[in-house]
N, C-alpha and C positions, 0 to 999 in steps of 0.2 A: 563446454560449460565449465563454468569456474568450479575447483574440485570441491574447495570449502563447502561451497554452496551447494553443493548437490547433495554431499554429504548431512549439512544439518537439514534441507527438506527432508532428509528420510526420517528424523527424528518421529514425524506425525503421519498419518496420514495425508491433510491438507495443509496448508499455509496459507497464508493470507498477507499478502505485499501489501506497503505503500513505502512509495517511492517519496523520499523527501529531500527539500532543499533547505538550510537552516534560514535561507535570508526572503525565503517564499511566502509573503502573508498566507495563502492559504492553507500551508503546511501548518504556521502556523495556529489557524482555525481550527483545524482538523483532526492536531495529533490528541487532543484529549478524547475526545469520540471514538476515535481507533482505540486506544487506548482501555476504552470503558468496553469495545467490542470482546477486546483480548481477554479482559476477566470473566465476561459472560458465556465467551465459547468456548471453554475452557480444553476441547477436545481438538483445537484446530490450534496450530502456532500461529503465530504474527511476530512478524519481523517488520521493523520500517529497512528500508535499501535507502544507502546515500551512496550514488554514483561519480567517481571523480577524484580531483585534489585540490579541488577550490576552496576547502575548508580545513583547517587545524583541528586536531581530536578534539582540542578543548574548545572550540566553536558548536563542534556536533553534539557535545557533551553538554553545555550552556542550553542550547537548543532542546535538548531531551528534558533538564532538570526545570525549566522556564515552561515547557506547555505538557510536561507531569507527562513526557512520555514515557510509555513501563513496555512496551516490547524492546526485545535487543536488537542495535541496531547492525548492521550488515554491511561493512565498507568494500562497496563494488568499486575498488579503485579506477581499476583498466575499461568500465563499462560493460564486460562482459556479461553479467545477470542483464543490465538493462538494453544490451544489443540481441540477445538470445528472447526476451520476451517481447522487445519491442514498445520499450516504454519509451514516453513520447514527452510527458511531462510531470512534475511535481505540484500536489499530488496526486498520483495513480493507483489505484488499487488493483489487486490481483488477487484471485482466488485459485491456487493452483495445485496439482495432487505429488505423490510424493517424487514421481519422474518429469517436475514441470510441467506436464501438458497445462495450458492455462483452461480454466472453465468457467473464468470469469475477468472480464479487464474491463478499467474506466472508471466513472466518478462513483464515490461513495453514499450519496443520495442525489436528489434533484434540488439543495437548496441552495445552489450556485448556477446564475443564470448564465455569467460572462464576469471575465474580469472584472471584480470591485463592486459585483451587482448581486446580492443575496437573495432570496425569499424569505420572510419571516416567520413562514410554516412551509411544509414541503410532503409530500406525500409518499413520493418515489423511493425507495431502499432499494437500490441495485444493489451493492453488496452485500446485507443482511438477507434479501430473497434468493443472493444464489448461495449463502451459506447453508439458510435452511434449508433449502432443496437437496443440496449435498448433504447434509447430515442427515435427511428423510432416505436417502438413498435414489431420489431422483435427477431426473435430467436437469439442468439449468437452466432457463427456459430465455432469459435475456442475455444474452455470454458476452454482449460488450454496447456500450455507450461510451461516445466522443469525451473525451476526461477534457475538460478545463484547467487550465493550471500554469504556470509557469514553467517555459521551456526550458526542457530538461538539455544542458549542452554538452552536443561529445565533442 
């Protein structure tokens, strides 16, 4: 596991991933919602992960200040976070505790059907139900659904 990264999950108890790519429409969809999650759970960190070197700091950085994303972001250069968790595409979310075990992976609600096809209401909060679950101190009762997204490339 990448040392960096191990080290700042220990900062919280939980964490909460999403895995981004700056050139990914539905990253950027996404990043303000994550973003709005980060203020509200205040007790759980959020990091976005950009894996790779297909981007200049100052693209990642354009990308953050353009969809008002406020978690710090996490340059997994070599892949290593996202070959250790097994992330498959951008964006992915992850809800995971302070020694990685994941307790939650996949899309961050149900308003994305398939590429380029939205719902204009959605019902489903996968990662919101396994947050609060985790913060009740229960089980996570959904631990992963098929994420949508643009492949993530090692």
């Amino acid at each position: 596991m990448n040392a960096n990264f191990s080290k700042l999950i220990k900062a919280k108890e939980h964490t909460v991933l999403m895995f981004i790519a700056p050139d990914c429409p539905l990253c950027m969809t996404l990043s303000t919602p994550f973003s709005e999650l980060s203020e509200k759970y205040t007790d759980i960190q959020f990091l976005a992960i950009y894996s790779g070197k297909h981007y200049e700091p100052m693209e990642i950085n354009m990308f953050a200040t353009e969809t008002k994303l406020k978690p710090r972001i996490f340059r997994d250069y070599d892949y290593e976070v996202a070959h250790q968790l097994d992330a498959s595409v951008t964006p992915e979310f992850f809800l995971i505790d302070s020694s990685a075990t994941i307790l939650y992976q996949g899309m961050m609600d149900d308003r994305i059907l398939a590429l380029g096809s939205y719902k204009q209401q959605w019902d489903e909060y996968y990662l919101v139900d396994a947050i609060e679950a985790t913060l009740a101190g229960k089980e996570v009762v959904l631990k992963k659904t098929e994420p949508i997204g643009c492949v993530l490339e090692y």
